[in-house]
mmCIF file as Biopython writes it, N, C-alpha, C and O atoms, coordinates in Angstrom:
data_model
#
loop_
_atom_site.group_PDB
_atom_site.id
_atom_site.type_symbol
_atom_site.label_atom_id
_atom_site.label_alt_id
_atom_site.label_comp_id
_atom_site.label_asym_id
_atom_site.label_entity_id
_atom_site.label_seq_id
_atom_site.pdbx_PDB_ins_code
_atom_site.Cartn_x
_atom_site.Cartn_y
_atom_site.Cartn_z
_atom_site.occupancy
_atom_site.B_iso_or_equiv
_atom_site.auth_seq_id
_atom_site.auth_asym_id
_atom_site.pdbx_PDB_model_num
ATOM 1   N N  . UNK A ? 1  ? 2.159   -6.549  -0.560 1.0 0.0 1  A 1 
ATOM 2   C CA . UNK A ? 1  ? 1.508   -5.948  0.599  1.0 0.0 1  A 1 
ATOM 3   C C  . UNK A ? 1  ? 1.395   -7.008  1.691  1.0 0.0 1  A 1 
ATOM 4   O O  . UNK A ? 1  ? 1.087   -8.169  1.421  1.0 0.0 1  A 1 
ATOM 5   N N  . UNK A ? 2  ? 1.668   -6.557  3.011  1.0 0.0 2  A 1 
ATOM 6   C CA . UNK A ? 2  ? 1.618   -7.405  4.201  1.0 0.0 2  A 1 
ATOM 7   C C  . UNK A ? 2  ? 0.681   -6.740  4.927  1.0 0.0 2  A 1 
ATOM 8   O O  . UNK A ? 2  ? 0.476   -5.553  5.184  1.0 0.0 2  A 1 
ATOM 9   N N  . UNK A ? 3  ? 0.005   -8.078  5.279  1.0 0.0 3  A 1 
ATOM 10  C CA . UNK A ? 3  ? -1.305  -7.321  6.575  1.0 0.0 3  A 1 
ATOM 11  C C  . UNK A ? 3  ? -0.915  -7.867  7.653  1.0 0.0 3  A 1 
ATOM 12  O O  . UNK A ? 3  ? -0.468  -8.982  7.384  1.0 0.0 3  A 1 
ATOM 13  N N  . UNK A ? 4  ? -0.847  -7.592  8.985  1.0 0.0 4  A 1 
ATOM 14  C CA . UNK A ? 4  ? -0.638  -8.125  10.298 1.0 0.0 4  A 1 
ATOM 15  C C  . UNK A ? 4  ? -1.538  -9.052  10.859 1.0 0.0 4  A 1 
ATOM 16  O O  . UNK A ? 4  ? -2.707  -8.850  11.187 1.0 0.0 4  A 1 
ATOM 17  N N  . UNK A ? 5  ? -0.982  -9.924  10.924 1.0 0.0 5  A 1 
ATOM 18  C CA . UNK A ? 5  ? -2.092  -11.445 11.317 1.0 0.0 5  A 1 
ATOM 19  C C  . UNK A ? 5  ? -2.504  -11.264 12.767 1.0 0.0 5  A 1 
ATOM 20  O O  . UNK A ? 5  ? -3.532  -11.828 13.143 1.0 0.0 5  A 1 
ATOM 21  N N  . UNK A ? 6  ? -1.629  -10.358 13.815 1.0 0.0 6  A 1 
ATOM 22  C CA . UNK A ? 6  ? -1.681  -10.650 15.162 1.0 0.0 6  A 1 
ATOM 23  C C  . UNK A ? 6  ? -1.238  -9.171  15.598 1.0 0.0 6  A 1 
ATOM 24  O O  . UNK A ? 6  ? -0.304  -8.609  15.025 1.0 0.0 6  A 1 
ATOM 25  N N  . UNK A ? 7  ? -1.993  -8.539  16.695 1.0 0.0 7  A 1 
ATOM 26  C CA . UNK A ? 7  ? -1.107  -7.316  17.807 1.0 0.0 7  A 1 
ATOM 27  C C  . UNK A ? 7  ? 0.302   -7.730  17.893 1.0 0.0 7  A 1 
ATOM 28  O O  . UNK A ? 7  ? 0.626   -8.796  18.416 1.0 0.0 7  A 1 
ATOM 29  N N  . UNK A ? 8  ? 1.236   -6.810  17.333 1.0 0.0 8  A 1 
ATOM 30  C CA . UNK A ? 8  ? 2.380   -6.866  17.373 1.0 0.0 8  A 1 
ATOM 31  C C  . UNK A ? 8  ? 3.371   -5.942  18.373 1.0 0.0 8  A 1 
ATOM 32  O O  . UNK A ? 8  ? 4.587   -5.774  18.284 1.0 0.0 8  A 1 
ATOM 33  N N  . UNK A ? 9  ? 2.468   -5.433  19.305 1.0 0.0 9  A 1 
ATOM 34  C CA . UNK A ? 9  ? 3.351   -4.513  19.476 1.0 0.0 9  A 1 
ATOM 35  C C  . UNK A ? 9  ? 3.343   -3.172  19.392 1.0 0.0 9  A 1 
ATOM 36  O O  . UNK A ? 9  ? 2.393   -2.818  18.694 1.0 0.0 9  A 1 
ATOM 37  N N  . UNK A ? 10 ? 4.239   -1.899  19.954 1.0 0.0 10 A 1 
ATOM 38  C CA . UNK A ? 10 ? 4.525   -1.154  19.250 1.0 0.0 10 A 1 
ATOM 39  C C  . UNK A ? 10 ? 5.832   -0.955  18.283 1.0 0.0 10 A 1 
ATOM 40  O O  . UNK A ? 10 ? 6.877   -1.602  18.223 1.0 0.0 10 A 1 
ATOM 41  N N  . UNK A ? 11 ? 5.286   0.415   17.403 1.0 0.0 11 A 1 
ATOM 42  C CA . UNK A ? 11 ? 6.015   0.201   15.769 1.0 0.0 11 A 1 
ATOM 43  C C  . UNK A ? 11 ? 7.481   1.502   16.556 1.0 0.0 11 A 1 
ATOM 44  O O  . UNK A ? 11 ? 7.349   2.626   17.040 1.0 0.0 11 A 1 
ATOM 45  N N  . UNK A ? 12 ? 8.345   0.902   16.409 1.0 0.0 12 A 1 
ATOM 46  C CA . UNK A ? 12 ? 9.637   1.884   16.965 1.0 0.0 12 A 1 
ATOM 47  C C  . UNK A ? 12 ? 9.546   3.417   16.389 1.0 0.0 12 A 1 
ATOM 48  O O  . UNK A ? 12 ? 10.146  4.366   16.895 1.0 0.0 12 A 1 
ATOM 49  N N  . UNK A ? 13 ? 8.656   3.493   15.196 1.0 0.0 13 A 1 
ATOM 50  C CA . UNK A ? 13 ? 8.838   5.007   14.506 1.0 0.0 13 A 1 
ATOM 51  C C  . UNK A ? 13 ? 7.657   5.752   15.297 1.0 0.0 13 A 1 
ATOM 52  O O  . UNK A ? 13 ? 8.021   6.798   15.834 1.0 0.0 13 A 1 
ATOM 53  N N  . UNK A ? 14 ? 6.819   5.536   15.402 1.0 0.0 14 A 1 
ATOM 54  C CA . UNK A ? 14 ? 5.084   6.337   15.759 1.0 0.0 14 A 1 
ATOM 55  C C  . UNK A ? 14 ? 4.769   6.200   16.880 1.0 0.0 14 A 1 
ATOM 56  O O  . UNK A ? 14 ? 3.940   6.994   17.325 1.0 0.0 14 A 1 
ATOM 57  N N  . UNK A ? 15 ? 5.417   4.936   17.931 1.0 0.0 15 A 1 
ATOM 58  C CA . UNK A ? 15 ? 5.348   4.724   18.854 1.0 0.0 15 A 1 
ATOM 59  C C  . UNK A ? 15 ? 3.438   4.330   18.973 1.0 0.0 15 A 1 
ATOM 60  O O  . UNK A ? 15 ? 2.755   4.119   19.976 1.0 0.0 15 A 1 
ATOM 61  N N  . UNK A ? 16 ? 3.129   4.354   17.802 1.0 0.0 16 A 1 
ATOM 62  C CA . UNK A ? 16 ? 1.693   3.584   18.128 1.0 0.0 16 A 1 
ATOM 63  C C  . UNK A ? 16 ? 1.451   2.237   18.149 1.0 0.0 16 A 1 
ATOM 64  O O  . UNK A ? 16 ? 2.580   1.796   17.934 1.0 0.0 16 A 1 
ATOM 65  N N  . UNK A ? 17 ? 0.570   1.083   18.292 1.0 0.0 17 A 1 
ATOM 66  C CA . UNK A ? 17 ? 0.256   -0.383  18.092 1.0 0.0 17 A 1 
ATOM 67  C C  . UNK A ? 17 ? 0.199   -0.407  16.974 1.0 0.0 17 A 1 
ATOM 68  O O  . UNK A ? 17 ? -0.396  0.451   16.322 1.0 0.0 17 A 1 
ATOM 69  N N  . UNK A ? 18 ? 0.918   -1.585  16.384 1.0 0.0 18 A 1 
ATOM 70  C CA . UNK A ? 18 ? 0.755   -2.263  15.465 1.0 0.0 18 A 1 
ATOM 71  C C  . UNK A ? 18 ? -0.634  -3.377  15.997 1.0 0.0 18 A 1 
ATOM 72  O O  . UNK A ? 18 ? -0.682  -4.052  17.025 1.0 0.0 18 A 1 
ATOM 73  N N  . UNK A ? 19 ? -1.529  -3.275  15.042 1.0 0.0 19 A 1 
ATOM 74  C CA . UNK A ? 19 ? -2.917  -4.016  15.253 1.0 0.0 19 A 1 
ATOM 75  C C  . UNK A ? 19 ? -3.019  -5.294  13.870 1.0 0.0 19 A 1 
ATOM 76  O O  . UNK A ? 19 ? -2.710  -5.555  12.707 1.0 0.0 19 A 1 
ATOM 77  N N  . UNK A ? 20 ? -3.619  -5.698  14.944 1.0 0.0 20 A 1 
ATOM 78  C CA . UNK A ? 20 ? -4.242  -7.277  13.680 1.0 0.0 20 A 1 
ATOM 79  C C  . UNK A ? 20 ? -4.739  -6.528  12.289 1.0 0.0 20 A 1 
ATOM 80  O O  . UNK A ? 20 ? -5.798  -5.957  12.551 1.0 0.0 20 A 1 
ATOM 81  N N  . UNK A ? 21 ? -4.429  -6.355  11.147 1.0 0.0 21 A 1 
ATOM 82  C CA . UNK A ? 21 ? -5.022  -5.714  10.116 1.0 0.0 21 A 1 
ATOM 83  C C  . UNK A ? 21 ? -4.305  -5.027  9.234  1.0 0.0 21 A 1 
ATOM 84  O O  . UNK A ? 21 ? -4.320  -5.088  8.005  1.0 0.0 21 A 1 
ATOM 85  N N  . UNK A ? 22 ? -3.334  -4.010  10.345 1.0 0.0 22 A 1 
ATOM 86  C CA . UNK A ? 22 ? -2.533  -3.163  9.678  1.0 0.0 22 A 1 
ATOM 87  C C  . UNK A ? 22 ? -1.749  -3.658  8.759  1.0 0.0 22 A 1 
ATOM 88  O O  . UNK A ? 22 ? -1.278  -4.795  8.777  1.0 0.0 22 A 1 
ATOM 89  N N  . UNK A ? 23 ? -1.450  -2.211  7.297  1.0 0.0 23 A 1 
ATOM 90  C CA . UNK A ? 23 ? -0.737  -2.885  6.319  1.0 0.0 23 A 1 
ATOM 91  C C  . UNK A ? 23 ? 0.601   -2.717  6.914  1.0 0.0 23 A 1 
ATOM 92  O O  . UNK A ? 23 ? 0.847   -1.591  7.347  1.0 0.0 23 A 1 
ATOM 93  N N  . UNK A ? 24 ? 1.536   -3.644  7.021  1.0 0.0 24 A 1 
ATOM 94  C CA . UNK A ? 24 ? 3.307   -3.575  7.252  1.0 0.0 24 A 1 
ATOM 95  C C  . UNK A ? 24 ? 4.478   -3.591  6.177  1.0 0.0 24 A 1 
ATOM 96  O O  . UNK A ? 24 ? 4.219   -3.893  5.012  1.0 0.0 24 A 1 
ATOM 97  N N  . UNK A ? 25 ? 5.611   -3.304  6.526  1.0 0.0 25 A 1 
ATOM 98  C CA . UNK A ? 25 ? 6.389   -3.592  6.028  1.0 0.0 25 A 1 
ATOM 99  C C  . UNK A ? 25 ? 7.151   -4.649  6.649  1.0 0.0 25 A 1 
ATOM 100 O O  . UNK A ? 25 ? 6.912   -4.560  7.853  1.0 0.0 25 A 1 
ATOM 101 N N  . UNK A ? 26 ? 7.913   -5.561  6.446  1.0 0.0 26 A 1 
ATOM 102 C CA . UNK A ? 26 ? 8.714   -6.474  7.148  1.0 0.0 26 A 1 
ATOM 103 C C  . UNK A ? 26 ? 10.155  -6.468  6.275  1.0 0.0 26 A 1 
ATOM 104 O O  . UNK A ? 26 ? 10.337  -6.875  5.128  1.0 0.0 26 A 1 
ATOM 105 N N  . UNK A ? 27 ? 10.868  -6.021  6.973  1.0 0.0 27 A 1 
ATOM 106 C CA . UNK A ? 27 ? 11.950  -5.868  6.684  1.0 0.0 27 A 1 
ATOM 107 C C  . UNK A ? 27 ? 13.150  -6.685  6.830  1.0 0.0 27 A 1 
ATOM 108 O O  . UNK A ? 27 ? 13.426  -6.986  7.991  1.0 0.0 27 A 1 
ATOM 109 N N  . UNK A ? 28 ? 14.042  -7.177  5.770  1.0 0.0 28 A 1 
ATOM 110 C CA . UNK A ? 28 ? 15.116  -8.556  5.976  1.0 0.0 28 A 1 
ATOM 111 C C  . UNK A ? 28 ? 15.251  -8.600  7.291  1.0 0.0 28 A 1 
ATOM 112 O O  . UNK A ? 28 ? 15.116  -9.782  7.607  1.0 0.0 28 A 1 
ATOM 113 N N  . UNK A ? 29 ? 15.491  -7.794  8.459  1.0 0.0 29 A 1 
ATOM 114 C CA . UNK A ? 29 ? 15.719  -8.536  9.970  1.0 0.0 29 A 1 
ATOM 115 C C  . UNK A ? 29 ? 15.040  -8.658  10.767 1.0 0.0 29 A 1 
ATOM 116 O O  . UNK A ? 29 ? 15.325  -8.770  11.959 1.0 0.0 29 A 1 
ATOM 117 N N  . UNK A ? 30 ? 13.677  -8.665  10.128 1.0 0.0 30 A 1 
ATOM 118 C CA . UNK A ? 30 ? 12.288  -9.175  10.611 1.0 0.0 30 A 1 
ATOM 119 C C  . UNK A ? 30 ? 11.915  -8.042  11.365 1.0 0.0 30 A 1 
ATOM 120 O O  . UNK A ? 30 ? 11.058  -8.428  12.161 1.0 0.0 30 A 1 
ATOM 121 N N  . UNK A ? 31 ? 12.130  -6.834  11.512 1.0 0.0 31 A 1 
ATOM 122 C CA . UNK A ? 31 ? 11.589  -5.642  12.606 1.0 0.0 31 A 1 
ATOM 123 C C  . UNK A ? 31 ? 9.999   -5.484  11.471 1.0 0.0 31 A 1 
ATOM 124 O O  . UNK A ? 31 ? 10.056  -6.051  10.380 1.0 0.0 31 A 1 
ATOM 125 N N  . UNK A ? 32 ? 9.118   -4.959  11.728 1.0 0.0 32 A 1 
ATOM 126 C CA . UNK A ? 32 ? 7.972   -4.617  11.565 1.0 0.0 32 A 1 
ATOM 127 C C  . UNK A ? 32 ? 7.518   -2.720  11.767 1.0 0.0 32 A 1 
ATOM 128 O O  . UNK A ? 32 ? 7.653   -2.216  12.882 1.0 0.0 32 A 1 
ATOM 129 N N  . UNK A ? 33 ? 7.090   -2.003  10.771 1.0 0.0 33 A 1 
ATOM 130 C CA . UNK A ? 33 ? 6.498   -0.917  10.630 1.0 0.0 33 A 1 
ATOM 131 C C  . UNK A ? 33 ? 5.275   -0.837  10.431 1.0 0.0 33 A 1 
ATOM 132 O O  . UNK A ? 33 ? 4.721   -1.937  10.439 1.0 0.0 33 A 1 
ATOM 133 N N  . UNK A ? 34 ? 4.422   0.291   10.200 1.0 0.0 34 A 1 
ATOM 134 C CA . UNK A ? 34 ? 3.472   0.747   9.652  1.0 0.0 34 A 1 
ATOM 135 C C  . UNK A ? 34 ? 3.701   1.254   7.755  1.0 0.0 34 A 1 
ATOM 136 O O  . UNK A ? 34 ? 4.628   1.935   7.315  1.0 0.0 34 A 1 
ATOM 137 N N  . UNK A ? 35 ? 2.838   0.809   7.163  1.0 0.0 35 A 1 
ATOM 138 C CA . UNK A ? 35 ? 2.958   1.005   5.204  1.0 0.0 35 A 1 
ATOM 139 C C  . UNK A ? 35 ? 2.194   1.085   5.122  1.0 0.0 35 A 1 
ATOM 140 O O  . UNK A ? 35 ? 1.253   0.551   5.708  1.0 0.0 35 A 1 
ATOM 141 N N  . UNK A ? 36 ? 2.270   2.129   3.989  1.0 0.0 36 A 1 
ATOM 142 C CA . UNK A ? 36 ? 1.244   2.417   3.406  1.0 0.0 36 A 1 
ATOM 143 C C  . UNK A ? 36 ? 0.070   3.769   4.235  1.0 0.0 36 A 1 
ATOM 144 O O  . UNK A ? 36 ? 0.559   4.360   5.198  1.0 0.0 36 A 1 
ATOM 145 N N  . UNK A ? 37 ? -0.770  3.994   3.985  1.0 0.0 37 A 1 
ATOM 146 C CA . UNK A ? 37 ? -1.677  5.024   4.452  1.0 0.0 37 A 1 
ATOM 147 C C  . UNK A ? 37 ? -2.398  4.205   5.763  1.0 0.0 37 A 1 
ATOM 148 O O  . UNK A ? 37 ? -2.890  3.077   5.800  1.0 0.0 37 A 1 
ATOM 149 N N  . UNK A ? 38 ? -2.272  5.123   6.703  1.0 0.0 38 A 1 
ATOM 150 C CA . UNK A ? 38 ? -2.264  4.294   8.496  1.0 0.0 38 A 1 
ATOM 151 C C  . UNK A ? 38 ? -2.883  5.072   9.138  1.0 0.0 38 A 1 
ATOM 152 O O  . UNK A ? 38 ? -2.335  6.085   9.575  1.0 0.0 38 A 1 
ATOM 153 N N  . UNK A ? 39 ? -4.240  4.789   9.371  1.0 0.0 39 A 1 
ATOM 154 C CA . UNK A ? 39 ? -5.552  5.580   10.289 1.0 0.0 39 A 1 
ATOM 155 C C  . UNK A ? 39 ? -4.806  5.552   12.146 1.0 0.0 39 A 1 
ATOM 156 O O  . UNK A ? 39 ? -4.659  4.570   12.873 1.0 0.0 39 A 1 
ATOM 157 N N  . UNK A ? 40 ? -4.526  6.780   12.385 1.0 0.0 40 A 1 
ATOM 158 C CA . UNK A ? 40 ? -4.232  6.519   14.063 1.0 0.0 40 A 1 
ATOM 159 C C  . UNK A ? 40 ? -5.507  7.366   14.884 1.0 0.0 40 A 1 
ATOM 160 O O  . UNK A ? 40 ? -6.013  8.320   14.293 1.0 0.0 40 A 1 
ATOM 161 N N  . UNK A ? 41 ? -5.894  7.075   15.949 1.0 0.0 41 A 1 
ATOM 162 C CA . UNK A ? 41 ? -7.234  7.613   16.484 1.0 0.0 41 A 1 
ATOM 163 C C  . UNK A ? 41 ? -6.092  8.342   17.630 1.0 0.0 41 A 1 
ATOM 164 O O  . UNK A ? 41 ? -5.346  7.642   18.315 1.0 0.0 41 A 1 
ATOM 165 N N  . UNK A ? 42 ? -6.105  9.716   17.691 1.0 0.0 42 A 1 
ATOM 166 C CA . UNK A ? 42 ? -5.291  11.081  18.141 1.0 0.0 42 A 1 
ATOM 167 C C  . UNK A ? 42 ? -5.937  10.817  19.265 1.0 0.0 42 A 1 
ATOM 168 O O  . UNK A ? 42 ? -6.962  10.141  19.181 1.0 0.0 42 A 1 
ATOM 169 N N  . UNK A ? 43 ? -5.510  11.261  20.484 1.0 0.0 43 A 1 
ATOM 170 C CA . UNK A ? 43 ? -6.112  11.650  21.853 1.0 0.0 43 A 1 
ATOM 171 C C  . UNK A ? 43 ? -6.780  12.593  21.818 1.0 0.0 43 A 1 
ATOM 172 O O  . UNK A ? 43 ? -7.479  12.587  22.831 1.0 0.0 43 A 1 
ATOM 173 N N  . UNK A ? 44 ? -7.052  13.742  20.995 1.0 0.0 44 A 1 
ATOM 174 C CA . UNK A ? 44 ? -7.434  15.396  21.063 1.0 0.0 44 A 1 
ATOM 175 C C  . UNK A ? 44 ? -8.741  14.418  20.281 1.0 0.0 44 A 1 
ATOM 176 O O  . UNK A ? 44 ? -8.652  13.734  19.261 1.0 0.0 44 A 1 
ATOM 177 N N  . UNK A ? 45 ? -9.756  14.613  21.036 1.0 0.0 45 A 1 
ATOM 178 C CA . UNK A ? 45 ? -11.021 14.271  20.856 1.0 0.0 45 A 1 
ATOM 179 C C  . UNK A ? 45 ? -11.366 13.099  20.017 1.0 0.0 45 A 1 
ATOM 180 O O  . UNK A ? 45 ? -12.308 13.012  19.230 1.0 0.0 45 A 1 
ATOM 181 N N  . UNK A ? 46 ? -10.193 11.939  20.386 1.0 0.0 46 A 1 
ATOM 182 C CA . UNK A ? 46 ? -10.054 10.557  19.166 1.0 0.0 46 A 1 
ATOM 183 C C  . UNK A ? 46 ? -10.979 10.821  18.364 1.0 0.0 46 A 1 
ATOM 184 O O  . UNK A ? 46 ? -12.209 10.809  18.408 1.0 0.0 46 A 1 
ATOM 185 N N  . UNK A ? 47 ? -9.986  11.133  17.409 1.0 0.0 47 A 1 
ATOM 186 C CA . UNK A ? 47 ? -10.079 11.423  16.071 1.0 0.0 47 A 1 
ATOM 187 C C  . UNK A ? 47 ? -9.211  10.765  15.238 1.0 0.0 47 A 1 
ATOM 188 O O  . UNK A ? 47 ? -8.004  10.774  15.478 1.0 0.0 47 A 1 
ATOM 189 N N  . UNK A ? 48 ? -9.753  10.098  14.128 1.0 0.0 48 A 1 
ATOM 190 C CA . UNK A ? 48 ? -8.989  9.111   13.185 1.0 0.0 48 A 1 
ATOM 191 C C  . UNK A ? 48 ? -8.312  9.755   12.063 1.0 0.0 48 A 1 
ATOM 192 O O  . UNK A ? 48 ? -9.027  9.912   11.073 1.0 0.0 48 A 1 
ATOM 193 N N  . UNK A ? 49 ? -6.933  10.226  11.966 1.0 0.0 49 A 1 
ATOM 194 C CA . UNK A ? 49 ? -6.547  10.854  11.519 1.0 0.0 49 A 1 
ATOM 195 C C  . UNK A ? 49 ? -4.981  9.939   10.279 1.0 0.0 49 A 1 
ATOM 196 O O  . UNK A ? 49 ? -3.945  9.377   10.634 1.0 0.0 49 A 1 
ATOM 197 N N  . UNK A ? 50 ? -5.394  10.131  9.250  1.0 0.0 50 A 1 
ATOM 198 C CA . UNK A ? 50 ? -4.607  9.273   8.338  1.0 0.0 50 A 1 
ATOM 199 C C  . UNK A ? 50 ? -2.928  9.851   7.963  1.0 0.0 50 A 1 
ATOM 200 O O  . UNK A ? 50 ? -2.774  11.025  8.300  1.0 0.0 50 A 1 
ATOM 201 N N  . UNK A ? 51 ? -1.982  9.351   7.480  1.0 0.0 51 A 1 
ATOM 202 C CA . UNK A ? 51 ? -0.447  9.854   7.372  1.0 0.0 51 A 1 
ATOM 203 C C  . UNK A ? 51 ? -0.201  8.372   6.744  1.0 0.0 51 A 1 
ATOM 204 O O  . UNK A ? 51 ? -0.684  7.241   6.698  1.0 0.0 51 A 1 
ATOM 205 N N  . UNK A ? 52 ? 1.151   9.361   6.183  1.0 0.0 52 A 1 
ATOM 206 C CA . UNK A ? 52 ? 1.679   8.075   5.539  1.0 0.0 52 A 1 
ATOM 207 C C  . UNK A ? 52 ? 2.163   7.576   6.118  1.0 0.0 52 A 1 
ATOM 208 O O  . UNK A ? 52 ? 2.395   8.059   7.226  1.0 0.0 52 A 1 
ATOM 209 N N  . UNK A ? 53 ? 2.667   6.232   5.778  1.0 0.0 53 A 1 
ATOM 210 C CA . UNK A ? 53 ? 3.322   4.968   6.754  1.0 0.0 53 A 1 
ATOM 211 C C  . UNK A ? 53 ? 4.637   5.022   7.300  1.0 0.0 53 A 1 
ATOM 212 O O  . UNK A ? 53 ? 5.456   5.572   6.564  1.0 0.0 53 A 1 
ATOM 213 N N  . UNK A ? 54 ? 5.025   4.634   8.302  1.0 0.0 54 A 1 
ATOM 214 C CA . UNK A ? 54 ? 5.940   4.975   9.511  1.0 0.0 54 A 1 
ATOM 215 C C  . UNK A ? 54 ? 7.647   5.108   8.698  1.0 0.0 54 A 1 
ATOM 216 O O  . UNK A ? 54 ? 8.562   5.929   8.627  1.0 0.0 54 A 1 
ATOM 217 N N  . UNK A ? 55 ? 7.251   3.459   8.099  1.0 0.0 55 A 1 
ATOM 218 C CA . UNK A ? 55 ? 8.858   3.046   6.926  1.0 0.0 55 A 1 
ATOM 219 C C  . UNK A ? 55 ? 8.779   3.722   5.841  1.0 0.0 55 A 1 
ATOM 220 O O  . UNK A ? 55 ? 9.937   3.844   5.443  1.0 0.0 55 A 1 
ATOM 221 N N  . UNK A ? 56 ? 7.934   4.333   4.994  1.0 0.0 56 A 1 
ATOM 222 C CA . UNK A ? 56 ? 7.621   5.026   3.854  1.0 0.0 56 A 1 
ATOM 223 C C  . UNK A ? 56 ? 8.242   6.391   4.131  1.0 0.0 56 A 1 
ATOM 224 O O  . UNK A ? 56 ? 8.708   6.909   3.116  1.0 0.0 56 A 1 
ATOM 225 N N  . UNK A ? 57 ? 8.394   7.269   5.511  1.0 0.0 57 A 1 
ATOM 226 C CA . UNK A ? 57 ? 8.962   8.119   5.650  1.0 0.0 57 A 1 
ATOM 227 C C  . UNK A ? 57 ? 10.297  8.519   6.326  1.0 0.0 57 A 1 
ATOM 228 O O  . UNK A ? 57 ? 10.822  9.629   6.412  1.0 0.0 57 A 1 
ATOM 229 N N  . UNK A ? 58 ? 10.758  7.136   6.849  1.0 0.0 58 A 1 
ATOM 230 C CA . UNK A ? 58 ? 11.688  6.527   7.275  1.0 0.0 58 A 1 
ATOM 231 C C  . UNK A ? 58 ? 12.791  6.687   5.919  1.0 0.0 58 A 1 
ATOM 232 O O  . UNK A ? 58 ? 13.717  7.479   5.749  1.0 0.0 58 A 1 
ATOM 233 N N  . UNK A ? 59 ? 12.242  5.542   5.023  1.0 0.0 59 A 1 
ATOM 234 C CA . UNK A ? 59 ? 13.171  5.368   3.989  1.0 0.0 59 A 1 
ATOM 235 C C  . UNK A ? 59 ? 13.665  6.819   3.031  1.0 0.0 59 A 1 
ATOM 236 O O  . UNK A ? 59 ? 14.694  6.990   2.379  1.0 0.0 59 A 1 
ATOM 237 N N  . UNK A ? 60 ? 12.592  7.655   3.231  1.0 0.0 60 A 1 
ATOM 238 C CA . UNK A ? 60 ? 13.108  8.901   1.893  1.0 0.0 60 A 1 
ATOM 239 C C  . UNK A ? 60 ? 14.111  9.095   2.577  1.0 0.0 60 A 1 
ATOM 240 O O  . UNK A ? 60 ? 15.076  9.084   1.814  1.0 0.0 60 A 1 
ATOM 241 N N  . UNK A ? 61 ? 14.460  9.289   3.728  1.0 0.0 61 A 1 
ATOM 242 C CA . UNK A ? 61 ? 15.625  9.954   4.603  1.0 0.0 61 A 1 
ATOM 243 C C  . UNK A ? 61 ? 16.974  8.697   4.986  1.0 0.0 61 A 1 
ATOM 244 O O  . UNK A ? 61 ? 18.183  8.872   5.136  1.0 0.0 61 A 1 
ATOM 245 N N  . UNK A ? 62 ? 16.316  7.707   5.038  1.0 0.0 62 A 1 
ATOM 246 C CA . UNK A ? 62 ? 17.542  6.482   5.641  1.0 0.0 62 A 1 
ATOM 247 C C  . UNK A ? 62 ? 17.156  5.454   4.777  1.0 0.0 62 A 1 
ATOM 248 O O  . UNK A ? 62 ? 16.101  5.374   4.149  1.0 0.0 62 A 1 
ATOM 249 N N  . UNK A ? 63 ? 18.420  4.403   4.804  1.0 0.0 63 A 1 
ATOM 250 C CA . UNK A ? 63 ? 18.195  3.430   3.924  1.0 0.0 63 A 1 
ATOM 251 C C  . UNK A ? 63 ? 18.743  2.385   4.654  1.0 0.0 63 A 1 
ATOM 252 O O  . UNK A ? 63 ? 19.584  1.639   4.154  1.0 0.0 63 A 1 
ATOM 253 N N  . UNK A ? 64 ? 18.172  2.213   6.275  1.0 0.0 64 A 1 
ATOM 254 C CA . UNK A ? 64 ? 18.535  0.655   7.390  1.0 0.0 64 A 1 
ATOM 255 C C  . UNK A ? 64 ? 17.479  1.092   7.999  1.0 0.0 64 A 1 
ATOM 256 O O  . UNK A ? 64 ? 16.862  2.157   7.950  1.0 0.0 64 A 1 
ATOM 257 N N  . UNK A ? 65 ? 17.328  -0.053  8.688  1.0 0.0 65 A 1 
ATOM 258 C CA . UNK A ? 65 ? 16.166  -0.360  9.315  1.0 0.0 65 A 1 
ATOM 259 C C  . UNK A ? 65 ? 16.471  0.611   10.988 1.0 0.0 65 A 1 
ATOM 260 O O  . UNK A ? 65 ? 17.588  0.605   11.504 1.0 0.0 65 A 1 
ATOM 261 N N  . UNK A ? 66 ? 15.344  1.325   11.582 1.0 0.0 66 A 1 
ATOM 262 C CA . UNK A ? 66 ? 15.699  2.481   12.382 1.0 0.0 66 A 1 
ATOM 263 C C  . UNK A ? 66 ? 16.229  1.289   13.509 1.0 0.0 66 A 1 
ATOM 264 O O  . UNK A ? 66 ? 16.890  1.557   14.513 1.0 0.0 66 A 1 
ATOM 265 N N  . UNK A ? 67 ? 15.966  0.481   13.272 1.0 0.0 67 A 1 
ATOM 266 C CA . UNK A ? 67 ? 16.430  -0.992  14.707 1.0 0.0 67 A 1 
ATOM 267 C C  . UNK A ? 67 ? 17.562  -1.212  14.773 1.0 0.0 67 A 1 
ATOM 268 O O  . UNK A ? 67 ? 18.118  -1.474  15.840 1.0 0.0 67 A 1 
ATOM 269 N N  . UNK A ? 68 ? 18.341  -1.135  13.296 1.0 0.0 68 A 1 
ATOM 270 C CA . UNK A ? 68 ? 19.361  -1.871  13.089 1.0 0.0 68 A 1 
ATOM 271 C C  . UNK A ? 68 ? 20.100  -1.121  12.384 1.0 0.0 68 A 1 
ATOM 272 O O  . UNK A ? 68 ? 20.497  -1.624  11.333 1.0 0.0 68 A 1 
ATOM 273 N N  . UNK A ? 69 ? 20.513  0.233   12.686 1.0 0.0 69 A 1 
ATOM 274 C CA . UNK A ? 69 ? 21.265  1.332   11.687 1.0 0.0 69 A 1 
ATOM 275 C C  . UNK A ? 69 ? 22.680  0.302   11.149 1.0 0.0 69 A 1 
ATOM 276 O O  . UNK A ? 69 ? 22.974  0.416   9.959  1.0 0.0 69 A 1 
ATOM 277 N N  . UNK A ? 70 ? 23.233  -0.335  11.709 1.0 0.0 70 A 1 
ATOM 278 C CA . UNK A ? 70 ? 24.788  -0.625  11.206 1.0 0.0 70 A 1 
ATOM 279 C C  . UNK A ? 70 ? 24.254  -2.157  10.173 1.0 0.0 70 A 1 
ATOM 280 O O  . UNK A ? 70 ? 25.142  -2.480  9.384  1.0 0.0 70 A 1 
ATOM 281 N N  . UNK A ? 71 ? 23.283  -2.847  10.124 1.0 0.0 71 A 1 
ATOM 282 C CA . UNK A ? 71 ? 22.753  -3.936  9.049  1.0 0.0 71 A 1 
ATOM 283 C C  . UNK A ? 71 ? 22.879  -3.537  7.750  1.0 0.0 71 A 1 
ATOM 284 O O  . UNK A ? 71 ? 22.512  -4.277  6.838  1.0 0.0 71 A 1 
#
């Protein structure tokens, strides 16, 4: 398990921030996701609403990184 040491950004799948805390995946060409079960606070009356992790639903369907389809 990887936790995010620092604001990274946003995550290319959810288009949400990656925050100091969050659990990640880091993947051989160093791109960064959301793993694991990932609280996002919704605009419709921020509300903290949980889903599974960005690469976790990524991978059932693809097997490269969404950054780097030809790696």
């Amino acid at each position: 398990e990887d936790v995010l040491s620092k604001d990274a950004g946003e995550c290319a799948i959810c288009l949400e921030e990656l925050q100091q805390g969050d659990t990640i995946a880091r993947l051989p060409c160093l791109c960064i996701y959301h793993k694991g079960q990932v609280f996002l606070t919704m605009h419709i009356k921020f509300q903290k609403v949980a889903f599974i992790g960005c690469i976790d639903e990524w991978f059932e369907v693809n097997r490269s990184c969404p950054e780097h389809p030809s790696d």
